[in-house]
C-alpha positions in Angstrom: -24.1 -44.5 -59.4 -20.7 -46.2 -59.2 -20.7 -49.2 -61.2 -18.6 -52.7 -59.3 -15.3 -53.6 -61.5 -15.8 -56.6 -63.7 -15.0 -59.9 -61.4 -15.2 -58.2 -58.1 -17.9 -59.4 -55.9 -20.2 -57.4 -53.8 -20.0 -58.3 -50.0 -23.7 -59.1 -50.0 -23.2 -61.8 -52.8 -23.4 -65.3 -50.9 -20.6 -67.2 -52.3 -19.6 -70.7 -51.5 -16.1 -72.1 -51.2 -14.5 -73.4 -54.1 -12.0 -75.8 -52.8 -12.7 -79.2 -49.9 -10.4 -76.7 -47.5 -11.9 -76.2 -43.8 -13.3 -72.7 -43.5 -13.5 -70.9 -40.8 -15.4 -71.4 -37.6 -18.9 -69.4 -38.4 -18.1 -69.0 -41.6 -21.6 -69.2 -43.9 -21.4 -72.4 -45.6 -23.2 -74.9 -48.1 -22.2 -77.3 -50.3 -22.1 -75.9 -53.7 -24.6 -77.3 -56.1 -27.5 -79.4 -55.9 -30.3 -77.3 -55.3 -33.2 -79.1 -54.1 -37.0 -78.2 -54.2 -37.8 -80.4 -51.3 -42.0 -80.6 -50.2 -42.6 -78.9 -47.4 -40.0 -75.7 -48.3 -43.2 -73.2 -48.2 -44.1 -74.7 -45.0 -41.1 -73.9 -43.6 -40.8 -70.5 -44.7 -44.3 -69.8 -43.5 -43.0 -71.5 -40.1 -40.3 -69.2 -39.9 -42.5 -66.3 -40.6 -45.2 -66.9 -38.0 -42.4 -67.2 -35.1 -41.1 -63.5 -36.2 -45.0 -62.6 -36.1 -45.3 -64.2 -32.9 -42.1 -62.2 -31.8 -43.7 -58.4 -33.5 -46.5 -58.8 -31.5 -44.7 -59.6 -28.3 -42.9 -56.4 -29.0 -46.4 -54.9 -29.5 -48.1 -56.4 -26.4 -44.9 -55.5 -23.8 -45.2 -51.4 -25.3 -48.6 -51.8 -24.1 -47.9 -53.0 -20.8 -45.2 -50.1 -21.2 -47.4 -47.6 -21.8 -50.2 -49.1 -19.0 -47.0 -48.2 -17.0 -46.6 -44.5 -17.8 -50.3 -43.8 -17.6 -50.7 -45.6 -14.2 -47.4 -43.6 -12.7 -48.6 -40.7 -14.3 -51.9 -41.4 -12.2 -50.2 -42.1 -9.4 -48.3 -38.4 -9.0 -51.3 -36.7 -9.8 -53.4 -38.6 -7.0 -50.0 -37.7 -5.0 -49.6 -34.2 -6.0 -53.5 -33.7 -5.0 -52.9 -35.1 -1.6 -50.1 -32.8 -1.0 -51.0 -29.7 -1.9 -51.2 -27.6 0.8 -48.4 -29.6 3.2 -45.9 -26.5 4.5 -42.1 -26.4 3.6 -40.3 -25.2 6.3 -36.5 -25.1 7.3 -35.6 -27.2 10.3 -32.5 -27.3 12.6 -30.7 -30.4 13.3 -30.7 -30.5 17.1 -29.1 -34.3 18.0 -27.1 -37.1 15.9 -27.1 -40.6 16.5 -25.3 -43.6 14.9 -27.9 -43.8 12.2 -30.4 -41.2 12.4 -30.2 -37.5 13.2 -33.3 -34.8 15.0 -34.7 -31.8 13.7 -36.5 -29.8 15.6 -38.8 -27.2 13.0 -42.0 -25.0 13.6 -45.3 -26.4 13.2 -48.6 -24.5 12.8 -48.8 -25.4 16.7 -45.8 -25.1 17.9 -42.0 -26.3 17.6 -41.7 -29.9 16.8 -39.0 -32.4 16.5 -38.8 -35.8 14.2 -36.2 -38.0 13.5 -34.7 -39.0 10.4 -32.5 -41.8 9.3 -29.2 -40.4 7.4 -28.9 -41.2 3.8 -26.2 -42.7 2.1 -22.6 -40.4 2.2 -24.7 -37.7 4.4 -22.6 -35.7 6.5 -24.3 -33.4 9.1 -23.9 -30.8 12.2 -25.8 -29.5 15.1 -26.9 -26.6 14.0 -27.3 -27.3 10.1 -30.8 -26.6 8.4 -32.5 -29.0 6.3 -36.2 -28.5 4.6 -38.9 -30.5 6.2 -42.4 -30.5 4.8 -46.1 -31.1 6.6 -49.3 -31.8 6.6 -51.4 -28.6 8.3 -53.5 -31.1 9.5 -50.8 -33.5 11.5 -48.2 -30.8 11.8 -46.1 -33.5 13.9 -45.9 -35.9 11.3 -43.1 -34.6 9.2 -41.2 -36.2 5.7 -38.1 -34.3 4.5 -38.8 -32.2 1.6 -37.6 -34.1 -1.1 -39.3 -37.6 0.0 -41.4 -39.4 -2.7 -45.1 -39.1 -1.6 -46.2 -41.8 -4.3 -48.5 -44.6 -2.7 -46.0 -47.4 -2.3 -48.3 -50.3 -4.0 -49.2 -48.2 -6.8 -45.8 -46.7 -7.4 -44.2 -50.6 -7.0 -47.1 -51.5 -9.9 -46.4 -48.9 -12.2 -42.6 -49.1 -12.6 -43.8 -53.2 -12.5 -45.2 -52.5 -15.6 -42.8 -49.9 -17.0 -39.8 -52.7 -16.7 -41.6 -55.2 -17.4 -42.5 -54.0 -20.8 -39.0 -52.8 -21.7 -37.5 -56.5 -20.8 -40.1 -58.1 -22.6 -40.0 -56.1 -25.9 -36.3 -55.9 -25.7 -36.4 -59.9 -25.7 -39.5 -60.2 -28.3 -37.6 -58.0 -30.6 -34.6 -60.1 -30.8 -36.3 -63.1 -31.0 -38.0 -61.3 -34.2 -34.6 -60.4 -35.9 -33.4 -63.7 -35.2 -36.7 -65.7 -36.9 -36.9 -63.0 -39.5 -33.0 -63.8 -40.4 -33.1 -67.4 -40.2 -35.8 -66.8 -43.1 -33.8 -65.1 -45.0 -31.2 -66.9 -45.1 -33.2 -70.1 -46.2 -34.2 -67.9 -49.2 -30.7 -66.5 -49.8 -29.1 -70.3 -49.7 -31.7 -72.5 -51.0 -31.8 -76.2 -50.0 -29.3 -78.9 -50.4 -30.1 -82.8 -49.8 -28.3 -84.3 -47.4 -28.2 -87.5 -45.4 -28.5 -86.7 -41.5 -27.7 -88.8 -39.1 -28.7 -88.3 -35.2 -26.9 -90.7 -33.5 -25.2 -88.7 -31.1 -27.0 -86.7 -28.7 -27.5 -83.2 -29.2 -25.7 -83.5 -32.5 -26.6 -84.0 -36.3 -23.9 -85.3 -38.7 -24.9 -84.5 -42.5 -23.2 -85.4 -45.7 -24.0 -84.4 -48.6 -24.4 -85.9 -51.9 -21.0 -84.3 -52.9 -19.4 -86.2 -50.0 -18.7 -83.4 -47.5 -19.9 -83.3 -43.9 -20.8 -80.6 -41.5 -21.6 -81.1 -37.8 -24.4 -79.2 -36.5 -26.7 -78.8 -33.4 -29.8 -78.1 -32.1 -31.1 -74.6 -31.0 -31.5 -74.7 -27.4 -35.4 -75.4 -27.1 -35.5 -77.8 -29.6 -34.2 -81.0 -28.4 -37.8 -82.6 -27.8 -38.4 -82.4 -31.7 -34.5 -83.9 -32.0 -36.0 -86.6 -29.6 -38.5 -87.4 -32.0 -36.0 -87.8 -35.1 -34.8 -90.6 -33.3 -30.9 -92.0 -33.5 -31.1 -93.5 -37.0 -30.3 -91.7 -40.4 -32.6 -90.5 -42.4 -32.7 -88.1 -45.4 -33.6 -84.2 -45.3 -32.2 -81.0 -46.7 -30.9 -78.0 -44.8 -30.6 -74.4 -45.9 -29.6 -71.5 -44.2 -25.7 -70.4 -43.3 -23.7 -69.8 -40.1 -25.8 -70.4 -36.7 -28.8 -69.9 -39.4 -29.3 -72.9 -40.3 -32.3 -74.9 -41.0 -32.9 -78.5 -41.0 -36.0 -80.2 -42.7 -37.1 -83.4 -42.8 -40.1 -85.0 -44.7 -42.9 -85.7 -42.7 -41.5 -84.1 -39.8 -42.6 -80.8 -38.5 -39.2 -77.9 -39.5 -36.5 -78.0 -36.3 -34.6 -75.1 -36.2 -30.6 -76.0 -35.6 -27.6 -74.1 -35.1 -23.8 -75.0 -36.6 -21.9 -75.7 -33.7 -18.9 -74.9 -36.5 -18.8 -75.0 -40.2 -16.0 -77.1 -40.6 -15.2 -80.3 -42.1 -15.7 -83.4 -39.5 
């Protein structure tokens, strides 16, 4: 185990700046000093908590409706594959061309038959060329090209439904959980500083703190009808948190969640 030179900071220590200089846009940021033990800080952390749990177990339900997916398409080619078992693969011969289909003509278990069928995309074809067409013994004349999907339409549509559905939605609960889970610890890793935040302009807080600083911050998108109950007038509250993980609290008020527009000085 290599041991960090005397004075030289480890890139996970949270460090904050030392001079009134503007830092850079993003850059984690909190006034240095005046660590408050505000009521309510538990609450908040708890908050915080329950909307990454929330988030797990949307990532929990959406691999279930994932795996409801895969069972029911699994399903689905069995019932196929059981349908279709004793349909006939023959060759057929192309025997006309049309703008957009072409005819084969192929032998049935009654006789020669001929079926159309559209061209696919960058398909080039000859009269004369051979393509595999596949049957039912029982209708000989109606004929699908080899390589068709036989899935039931409805239940094929449901089942990859499903499949997406639960890959969008865990994708989405998952980073809804890193970004909860993140603001938490950030609150932790910061602590609280008091602050005097004022809401007059829309969509915007403006807090100084007690050392005379300012930072200009705004809400998380979501939130704006708890910033409608803050109301336009100043009031007092603490924040925590660094970067776009910021957190704002104020007494008697349920926890909003805001975001730094920039962590510069204003």
């Amino acid at each position: 185990m290599t041991r960090r030179p005397v004075g030289k900071r480890s890139r996970r220590e949270f460090v904050f700046p030392a001079d009134r200089s503007a830092p850079e846009d993003g850059e984690p940021w909190l006034p240095p000093g005046d660590d408050a033990r505000p009521d309510g800080r538990f609450r908040v952390l708890s908050w915080l908590a329950r909307r990454a749990g929330w988030a797990v177990a949307g990532v929990v339900a959406a691999a279930g409706v994932l795996a409801a997916g895969i069972v029911l398409l699994g399903i689905e080619e069995d019932a196929a594959a059981r349908a279709h078992a004793d349909d006939l693969t023959v060759y057929g011969v192309v025997v006309g061309l049309a703008d957009r289909h072409f005819e084969v003509s192929y032998p049935g278990s009654d006789g020669p038959h001929v079926v159309g069928f559209p061209y696919r995309k960058t398909e080039h074809l000859g009269i004369g060329d051979r393509i595999e067409v596949t049957y039912d013994q029982t209708e000989p004349a109606a004929a699908r090209r080899a390589d068709d999907s036989v899935l039931d339409p409805l239940g094929g549509a449901i089942a990859y439904g499903l499949m997406f559905g639960g890959l969008g939605g865990g994708s989405v609960a998952a980073w809804f959980a890193v970004i909860w889970w993140r603001r938490r610890r950030a609150v932790l890793n910061t602590g609280w500083r008091a602050a005097t935040l004022d809401f007059g302009e829309p969509g915007v807080t403006h807090s100084t703190y007690t050392d005379g600083s300012h930072l200009r911050l705004r809400p998380a998108r979501g939130l704006s009808d708890r910033y409608a109950r803050l109301g336009a007038r100043r009031r007092g509250g603490f924040l925590a948190g660094e970067g776009n993980r910021m957190v704002l609290l104020v007494p008697g008020l349920d926890p909003v969640d805001v975001q730094a527009v920039s962590t510069r000085w204003v």
